[in-house]
Each structure stands twice: as C-alpha cells, then as structure tokens.
VMD Tcl script that draws the C-alpha trace (Angstrom):
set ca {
  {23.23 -5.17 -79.74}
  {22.29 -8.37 -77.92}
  {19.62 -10.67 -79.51}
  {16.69 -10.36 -77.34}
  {15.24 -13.26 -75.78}
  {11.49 -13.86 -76.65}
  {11.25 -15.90 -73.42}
  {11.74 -13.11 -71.35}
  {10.05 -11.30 -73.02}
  {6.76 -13.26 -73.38}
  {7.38 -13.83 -69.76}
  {6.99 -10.10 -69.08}
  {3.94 -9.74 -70.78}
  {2.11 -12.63 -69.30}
  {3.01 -11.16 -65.64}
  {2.09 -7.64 -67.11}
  {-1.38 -9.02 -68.02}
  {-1.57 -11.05 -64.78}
  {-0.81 -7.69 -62.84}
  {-3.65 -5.77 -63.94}
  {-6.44 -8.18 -64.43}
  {-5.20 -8.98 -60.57}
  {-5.61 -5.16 -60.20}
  {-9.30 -5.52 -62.08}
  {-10.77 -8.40 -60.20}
  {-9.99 -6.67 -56.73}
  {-12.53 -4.73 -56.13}
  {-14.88 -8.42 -56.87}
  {-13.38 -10.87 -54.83}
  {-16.19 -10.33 -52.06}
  {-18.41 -11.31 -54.39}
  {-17.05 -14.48 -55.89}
  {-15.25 -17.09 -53.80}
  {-13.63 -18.29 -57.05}
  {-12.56 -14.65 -58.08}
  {-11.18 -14.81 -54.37}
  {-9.33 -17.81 -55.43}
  {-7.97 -16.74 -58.49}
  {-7.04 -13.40 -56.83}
  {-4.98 -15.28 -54.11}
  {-3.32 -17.42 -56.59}
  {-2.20 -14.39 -58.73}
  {-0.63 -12.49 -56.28}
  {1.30 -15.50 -54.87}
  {4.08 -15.83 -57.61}
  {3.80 -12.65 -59.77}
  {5.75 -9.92 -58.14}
  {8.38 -13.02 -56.85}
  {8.76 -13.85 -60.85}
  {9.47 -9.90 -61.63}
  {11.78 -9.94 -58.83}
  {12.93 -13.03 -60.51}
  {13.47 -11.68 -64.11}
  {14.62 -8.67 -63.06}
  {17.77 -10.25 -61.68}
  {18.32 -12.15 -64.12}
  {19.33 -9.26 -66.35}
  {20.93 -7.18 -63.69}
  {24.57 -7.02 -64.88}
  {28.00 -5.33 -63.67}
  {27.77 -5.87 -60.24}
  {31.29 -5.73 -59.18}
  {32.16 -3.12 -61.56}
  {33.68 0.12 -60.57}
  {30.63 2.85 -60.06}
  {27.69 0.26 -60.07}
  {25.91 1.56 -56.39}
  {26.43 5.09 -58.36}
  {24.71 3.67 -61.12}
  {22.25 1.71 -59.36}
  {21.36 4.94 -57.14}
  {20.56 7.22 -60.26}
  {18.48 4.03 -61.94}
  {16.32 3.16 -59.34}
  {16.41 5.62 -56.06}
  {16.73 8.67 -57.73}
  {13.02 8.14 -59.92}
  {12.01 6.96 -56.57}
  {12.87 10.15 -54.74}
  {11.22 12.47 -57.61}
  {7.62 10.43 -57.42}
  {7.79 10.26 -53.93}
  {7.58 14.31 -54.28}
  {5.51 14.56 -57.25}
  {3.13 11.95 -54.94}
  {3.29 14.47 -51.97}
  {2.29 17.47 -54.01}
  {-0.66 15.57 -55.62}
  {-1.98 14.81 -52.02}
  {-1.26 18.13 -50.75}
  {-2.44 20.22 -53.43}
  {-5.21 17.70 -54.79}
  {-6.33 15.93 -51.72}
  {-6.34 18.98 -49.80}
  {-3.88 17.62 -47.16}
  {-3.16 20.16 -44.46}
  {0.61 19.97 -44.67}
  {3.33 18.31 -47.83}
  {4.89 15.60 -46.13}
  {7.61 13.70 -47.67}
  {7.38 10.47 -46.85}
  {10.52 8.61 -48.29}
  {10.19 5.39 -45.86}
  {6.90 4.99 -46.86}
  {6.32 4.46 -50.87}
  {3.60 5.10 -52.51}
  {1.60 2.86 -55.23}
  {4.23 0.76 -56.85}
  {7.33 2.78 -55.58}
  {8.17 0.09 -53.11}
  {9.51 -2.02 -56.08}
  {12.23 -0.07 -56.82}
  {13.00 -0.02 -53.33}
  {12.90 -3.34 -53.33}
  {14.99 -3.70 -56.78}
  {17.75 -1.58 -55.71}
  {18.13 -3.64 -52.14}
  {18.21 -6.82 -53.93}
  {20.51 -6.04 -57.13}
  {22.91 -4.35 -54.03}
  {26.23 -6.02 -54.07}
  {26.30 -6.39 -49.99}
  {23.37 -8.47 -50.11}
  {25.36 -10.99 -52.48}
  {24.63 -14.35 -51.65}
}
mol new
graphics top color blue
foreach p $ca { graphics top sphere $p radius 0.5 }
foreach p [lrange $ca 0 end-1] q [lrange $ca 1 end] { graphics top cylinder $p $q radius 0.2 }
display resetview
C-alpha cells in the first residue's frame, strides 16, 4: 500500500472544516459585514481546491474500462440519491407527484457531476 501523504491529507481537513463553518456562518452574514466577508472569501477557493485535490489523485485514465469505472464511482451513487432525494420530497414534503430530476442535483450531488466531467478522458487538456 502507498504511503499516504499527510499534506493531502491535512489539506482535506482544513477545506472540510472551512466547508462547514462556511455552511454555519450562512445563515449570519446579514448580520455582520465581516461574517459577509469571511463568507465570500471562503467560498472563493474551497470547492476549486477539492476540485484541485481530487485530480490530483485521479489515476488510470487511459486504461482499458476507466469511463466504466468512473460511471459506477461517481454517476451511479449519483443516480441512487437523486431517487432516495425524490422519495424524501415526495413522501416527506408532501410533493404532489415523485419527480426525478437527474439534470438537476440536489445538495452536494452536483460535485460528483462535476468530478466525473472533469476526471473524463475527452475533456483532457
């Protein structure tokens, strides 16, 4: 097994931490200009360093089966939420109809959208 590499990894957390006490201070930033400020600043880099990171590690791209591989990492838990996210506002939100909505990702879903059209081989630069 690879030695891990506690850069990364302290990277990680630090964004981790930076996500949710981005997610905290939300519902204040009408209330504080510098909360507004800090806020702002947060959500500038941190999802661009995941995206970042998250490249950094993505490996066998031009090996035989990697789209199959890709699709099963990243579109097929995105499919199953998607559902389990239409049944929780049809049956728990009372919604009139289940509509599955797979252009339109809910929560954090888009990022493994995202993930799986950026780690795509076609978009290679």
């Amino acid at each position: 097994m690879p030695k891990r590499d506690s850069y990364f990894d302290n990277a990680k957390i630090l964004l981790i931490f930076l996500v949710v006490f981005g997610h905290f201070i939300q519902s204040y930033i009408d209330m504080n200009l510098f909360i507004s400020y800090m806020y702002n600043f947060i959500y500038t880099f941190h999802m661009p360093a995941f995206i970042i990171i998250s490249g950094f590690f993505a490996k066998g791209i031009y090996e035989k089966g990697y789209i199959w591989k890709l699709t099963k990492k990243l579109i097929l838990p995105y499919v199953l939420f998607q559902v389990i996210y239409g049944f929780f506002y049809y049956f728990l939100h009372g919604k009139e109809t289940f509509k599955l909505e797979l252009l339109d990702p809910k929560w954090s879903l888009w990022f493994l959208i995202s993930l799986f059209f950026l780690e795509y081989p076609a978009f290679d630069i």
